[in-house]
C-alpha positions as CSV (number, residue, x, y, z in Angstrom):
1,X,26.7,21.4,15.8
2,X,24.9,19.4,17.7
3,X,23.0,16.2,15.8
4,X,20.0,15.7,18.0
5,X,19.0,18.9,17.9
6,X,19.2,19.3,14.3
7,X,17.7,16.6,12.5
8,X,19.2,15.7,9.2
9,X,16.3,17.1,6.5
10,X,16.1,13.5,5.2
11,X,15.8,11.7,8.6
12,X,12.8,14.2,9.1
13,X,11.2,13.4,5.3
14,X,11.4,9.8,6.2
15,X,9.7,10.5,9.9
16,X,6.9,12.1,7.6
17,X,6.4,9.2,4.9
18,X,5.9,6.9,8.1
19,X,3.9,8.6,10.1
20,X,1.4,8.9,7.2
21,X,1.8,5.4,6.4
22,X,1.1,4.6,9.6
23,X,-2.2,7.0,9.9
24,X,-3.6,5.3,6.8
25,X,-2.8,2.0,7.9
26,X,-5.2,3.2,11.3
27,X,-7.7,4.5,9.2
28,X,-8.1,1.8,6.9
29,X,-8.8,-0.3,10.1
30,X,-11.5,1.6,10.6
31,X,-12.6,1.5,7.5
32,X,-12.8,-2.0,6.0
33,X,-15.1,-2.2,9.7
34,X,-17.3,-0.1,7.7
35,X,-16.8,-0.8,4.3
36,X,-17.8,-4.9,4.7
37,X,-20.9,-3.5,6.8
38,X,-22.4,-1.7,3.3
39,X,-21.7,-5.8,1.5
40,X,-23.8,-7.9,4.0
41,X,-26.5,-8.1,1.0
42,X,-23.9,-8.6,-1.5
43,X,-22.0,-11.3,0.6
44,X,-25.7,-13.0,1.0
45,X,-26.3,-13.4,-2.6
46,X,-23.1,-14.2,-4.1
47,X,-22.5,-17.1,-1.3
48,X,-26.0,-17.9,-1.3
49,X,-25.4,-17.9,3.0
50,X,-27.8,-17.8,5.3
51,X,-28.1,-15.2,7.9
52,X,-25.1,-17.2,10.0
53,X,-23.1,-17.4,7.0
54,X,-23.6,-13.9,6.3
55,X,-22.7,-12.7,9.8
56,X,-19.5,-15.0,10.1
57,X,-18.3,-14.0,7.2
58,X,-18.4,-10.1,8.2
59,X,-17.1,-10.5,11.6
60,X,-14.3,-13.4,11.0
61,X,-11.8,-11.0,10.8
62,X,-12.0,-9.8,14.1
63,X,-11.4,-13.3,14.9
64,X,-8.0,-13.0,13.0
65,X,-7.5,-9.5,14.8
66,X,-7.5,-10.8,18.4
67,X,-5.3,-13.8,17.5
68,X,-3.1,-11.5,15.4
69,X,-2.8,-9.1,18.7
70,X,-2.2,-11.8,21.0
71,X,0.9,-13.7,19.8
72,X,2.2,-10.5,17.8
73,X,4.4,-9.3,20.3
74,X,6.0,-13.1,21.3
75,X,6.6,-13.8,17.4
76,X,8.3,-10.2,17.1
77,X,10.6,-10.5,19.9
78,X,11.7,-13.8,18.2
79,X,11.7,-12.9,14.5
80,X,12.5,-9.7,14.9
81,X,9.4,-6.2,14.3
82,X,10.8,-6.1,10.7
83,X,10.4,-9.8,9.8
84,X,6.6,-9.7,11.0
85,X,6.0,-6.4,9.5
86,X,7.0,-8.2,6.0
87,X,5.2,-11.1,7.0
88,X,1.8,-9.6,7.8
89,X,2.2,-6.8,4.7
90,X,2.5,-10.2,2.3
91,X,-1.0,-11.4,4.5
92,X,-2.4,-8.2,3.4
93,X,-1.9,-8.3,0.1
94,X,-3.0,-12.2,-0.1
95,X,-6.2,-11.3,1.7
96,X,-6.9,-8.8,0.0
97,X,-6.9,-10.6,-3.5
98,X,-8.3,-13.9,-2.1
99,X,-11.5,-12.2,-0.4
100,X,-11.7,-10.7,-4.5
101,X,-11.6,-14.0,-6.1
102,X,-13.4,-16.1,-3.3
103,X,-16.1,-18.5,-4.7
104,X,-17.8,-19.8,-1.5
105,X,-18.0,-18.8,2.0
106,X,-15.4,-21.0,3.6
107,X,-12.8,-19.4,1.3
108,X,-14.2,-15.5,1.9
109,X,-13.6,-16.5,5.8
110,X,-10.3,-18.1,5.7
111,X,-9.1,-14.9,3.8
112,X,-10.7,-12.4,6.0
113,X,-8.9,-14.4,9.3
114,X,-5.4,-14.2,7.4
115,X,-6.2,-10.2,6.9
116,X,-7.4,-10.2,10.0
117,X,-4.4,-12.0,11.7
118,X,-1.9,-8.8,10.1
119,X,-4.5,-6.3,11.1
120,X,-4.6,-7.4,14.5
121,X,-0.8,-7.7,14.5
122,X,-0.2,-4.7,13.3
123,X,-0.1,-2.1,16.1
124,X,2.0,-4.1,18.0
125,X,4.8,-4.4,15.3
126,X,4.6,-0.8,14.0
127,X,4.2,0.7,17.4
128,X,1.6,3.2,18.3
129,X,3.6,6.1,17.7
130,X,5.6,7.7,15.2
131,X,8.6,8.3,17.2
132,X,9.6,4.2,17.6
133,X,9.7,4.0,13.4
134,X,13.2,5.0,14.4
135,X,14.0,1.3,15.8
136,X,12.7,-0.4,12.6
């Protein structure tokens, strides 16, 4: 029996679980673009920012984004897709609990660049289709 043509029913689970990981991980892109839009007056009052303050602090992450896309693939064909996919998932998760427990703005921005830097990273090391999970 041929192999290829029969995928092992646990090879095509696993195919499954990443491909919805992967979908989430695309829609929560989208979004935490929203979700920070409905904060702005939140963001204002807790930093006591200005209307510069307020906007940097939304949009910084895009910041991280573009960087994160643009040395992504060089780092990953030195460390290795897996190594950066760690990386940026441990970025995540300290962005995520630094923005929480930020107390001025400075802080808020440099933890919304460092989410921003695995967001941005991110398609490039998970690839933009299920099918290349398979050279993880």
């Amino acid at each position: 029996m041929n192999t290829a043509s029969h995928p092992e029913k646990g090879s095509t689970a696993f195919v499954i679980l990443i491909s919805c990981v992967a979908t989430i991980g695309g829609f929560l892109f989208g979004f935490d673009s929203g979700v920070i839009n409905g904060t702005v007056d939140g963001l204002q009052t807790a930093f006591d920012a200005d209307s510069f303050g307020t906007g940097f602090s939304v949009s910084s992450m895009l910041l991280g984004c573009a960087v994160g896309a643009f040395f992504a693939g060089r780092l990953a064909d030195t460390y290795g897709r897996r190594t950066l996919l760690i990386v940026a998932a441990i970025f995540f998760i300290v962005s995520a609990w630094g923005s929480g427990i930020a107390t001025s703005t400075t802080e808020f921005v440099f933890y919304r660049i460092l989410g921003g830097l695995a967001v941005g990273a991110g398609p490039d090391l998970w690839g933009r289709s299920p099918g290349r999970c398979s050279r993880l």
